[in-house]
N, C-alpha and C positions, 0 to 999 in steps of 0.2 A: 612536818612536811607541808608546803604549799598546798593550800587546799583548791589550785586552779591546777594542779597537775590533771594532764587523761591521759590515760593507757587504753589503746587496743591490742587486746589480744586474739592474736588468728590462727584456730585449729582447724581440724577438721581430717578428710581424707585426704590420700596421696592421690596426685592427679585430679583433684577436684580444683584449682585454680588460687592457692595459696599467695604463691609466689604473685601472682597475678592483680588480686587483692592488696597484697605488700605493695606494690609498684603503686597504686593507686592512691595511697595512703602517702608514700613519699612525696609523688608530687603536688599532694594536697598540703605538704610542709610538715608532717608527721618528721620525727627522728627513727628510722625503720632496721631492724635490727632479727635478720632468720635463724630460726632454729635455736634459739638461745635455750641452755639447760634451765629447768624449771627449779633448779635449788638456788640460781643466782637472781630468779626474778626481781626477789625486794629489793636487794642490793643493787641490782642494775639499775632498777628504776627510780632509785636515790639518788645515785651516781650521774645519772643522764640527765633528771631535772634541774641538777646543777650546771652541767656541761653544753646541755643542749636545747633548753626553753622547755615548755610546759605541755607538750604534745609528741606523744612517744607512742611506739607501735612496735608488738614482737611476734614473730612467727612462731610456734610449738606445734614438733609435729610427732607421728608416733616410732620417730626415733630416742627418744627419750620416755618410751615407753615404762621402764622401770620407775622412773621417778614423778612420771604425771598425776598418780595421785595426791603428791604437796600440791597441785595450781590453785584445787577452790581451798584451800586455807588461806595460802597466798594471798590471793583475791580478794578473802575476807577481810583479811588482815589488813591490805592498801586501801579498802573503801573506808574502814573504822581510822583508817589516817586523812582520811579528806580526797583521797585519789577518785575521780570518778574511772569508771571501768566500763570498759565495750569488750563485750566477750563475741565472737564472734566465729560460727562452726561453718566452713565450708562444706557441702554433700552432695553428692551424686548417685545417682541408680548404680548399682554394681554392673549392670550390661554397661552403659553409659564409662566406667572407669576401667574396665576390663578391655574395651574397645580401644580409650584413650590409650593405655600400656602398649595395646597391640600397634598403632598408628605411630607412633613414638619410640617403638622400641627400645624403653625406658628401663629400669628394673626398680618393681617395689622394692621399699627399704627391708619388708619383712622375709623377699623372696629368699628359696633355697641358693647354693652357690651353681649347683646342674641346669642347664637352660633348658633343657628336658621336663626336667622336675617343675621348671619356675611355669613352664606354658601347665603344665596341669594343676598344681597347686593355686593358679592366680585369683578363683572365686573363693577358693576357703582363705586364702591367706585375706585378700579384703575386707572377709566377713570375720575374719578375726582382729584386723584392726578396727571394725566398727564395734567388737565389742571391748576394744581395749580403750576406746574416746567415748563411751557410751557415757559417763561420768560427764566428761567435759559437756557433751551434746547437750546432755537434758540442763545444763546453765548459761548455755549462750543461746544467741539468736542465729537460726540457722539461715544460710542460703543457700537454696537448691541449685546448680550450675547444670546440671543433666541438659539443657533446653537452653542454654542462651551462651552470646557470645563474650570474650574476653571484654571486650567494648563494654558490654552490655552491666558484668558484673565488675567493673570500674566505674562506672554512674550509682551502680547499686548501693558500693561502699560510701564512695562520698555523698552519697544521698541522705545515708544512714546517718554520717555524722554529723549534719545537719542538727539533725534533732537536738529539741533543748534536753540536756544531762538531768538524769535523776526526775523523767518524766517519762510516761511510757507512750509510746510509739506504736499508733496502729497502721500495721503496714498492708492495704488492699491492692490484690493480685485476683487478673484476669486472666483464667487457661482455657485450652483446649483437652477436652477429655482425650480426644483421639493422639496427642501425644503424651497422653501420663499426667497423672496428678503430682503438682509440684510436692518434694518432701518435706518442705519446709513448712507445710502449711500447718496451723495450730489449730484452723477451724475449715472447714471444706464445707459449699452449698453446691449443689448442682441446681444447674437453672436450666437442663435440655428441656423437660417440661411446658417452658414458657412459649408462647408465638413468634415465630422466628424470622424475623427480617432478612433471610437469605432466599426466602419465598415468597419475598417479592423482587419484582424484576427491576425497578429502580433504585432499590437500598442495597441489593447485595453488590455489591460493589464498592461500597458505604462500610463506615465501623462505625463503633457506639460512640467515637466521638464526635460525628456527624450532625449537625440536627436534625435532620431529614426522619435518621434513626432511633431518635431519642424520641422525637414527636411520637414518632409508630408506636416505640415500646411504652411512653409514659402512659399513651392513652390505654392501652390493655389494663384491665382490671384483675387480669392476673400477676402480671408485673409490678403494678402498685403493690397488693398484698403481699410479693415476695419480697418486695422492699422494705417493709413494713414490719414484715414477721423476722428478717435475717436485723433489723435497725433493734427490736425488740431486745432479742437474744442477747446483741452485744450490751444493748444499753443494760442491761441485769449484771451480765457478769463482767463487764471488765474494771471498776471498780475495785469487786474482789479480786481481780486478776494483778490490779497495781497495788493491791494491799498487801501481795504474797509477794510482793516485791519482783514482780514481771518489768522487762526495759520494754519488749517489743512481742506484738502480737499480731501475726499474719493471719489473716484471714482470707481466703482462696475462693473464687468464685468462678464455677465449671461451665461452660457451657460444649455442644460440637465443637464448633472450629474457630472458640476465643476472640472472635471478631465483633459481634453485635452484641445480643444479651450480657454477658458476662461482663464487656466492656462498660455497657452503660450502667449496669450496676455498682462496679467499682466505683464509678467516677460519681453515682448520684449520693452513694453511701460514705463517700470519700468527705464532699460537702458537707452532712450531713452531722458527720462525727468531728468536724474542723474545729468548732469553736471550743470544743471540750477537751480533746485529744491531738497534740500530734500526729499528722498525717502522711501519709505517704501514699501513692501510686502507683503499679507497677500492670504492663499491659503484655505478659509473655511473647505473646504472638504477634501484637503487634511492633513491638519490639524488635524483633526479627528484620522486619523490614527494612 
């Protein structure tokens, strides 16, 4: 097999924004192909690299629940052929997916056939399809969608694929506490702690992309050290993290209300880790915008 084939594969939950991801990947010139059974993977994706160039993309979701334990052999199996592979798990909060069903008036794949049944059963039934992808989850790179828009997680993907293949990818994200900690994260700091440029009257209005803001916070000598001590941490272990054969590692940086703090440290640690690591940036909140 062409050893320039790539494959994405995109699981995750129902209502977490699949389909959404798929579209994203199409238009980036991907070959895009939903819900395809997990016993025809190899084959398909022999199949398609003849028919259709060297960038190919499939949806699995957990209607093919009985057979999703073949994927990570599969898997194995296309990388010891030269395939690079994007494994990639969509997630959301269960209030956040519970909400989406309700607004949509959609039906999980797993619900009962009773619409009675289906409105009560719909947090065990989700939380049983997280443990039926839990396999899948802990081998791809996850994306939290709870907190952001269709838009949003469309830059996300093609961001992703960006990255140089068979290199690991560190991905820094700026949240607010006060809407939830993203679940994707692999490594979480909280920075409420630090001096907060919302307290003053010319910055808050300002985000950490700002100079205005960064000036504020570099000068704080409690901001350097937390930069310092979170630059530490990664610089030890990621290393071992690409040794265990890691693609991507988010790392989540808290503060209140994802604007200052949080920001600026994304984006100082972002620099900091460039010339060694693939990088990536991601600004929850202010994203939103």
């Amino acid at each position: 097999m062409n050893t320039s084939l790539e494959l994405v594969l995109i699981t995750g939950m129902s209502g977490s924004g699949k389909s959404v991801a798929l579209h994203a990947l199409e238009d980036a010139g991907y070959y895009c192909v939903d819900n395809l059974p997990p016993e025809l993977l190899a084959s398909f994706v022999s199949l398609e690299h003849r028919h259709h160039g060297n960038r190919v993309a499939i949806a699995m979701d957990v209607r093919s629940a009985t057979s999703l334990p073949l994927v990570p052999k599969e898997l194995h199996r296309l990388r010891a052929q030269g395939t690079v592979v994007h494994s990639l798990f969509l997630d959301a909060t269960t209030d956040t997916l519970v909400r989406r069903f309700s607004e949509t008036r959609r039906r999980h794949p797993l619900s009962h056939d009773d619409l009675h049944q289906q409105r009560l059963a719909l947090t065990q039934t989700i939380e049983l399809e997280r443990e039926l992808l839990s396999d899948l989850r802990e081998l791809s790179h996850v994306i939290d969608t709870s907190n952001i828009r269709a838009s949003q997680l469309q830059g996300y993907v093609k961001k992703l694929m960006t990255a140089q293949p068979g290199q690991l990818t560190l991905v820094f994200q700026s949240f607010a506490f006060k809407r939830g900690i993203p679940v994707d994260a692999d490594y979480v700091f909280d920075v409420r702690m630090l001096p907060n440029p919302h307290y003053e009257p010319a910055l808050r209005p300002l985000t950490g992309l700002d100079a205005p803001v960064a000036e504020f916070l570099q000068a704080q000598p409690e901001v350097r050290l937390m930069k310092e001590h979170i630059a530490q941490f990664l610089g030890h272990w990621l290393q071992p993290l690409e040794s265990n054969h890691r693609s991507y590692v988010t790392v989540a940086i808290g503060c209140t209300g994802g604007q200052h703090r949080s920001v600026f440290l994304v984006e100082a640690l972002a620099r900091e880790f460039h010339s060694r690591w693939t990088t990536l940036r991601r600004h929850r909140e202010l994203d939103q915008r």
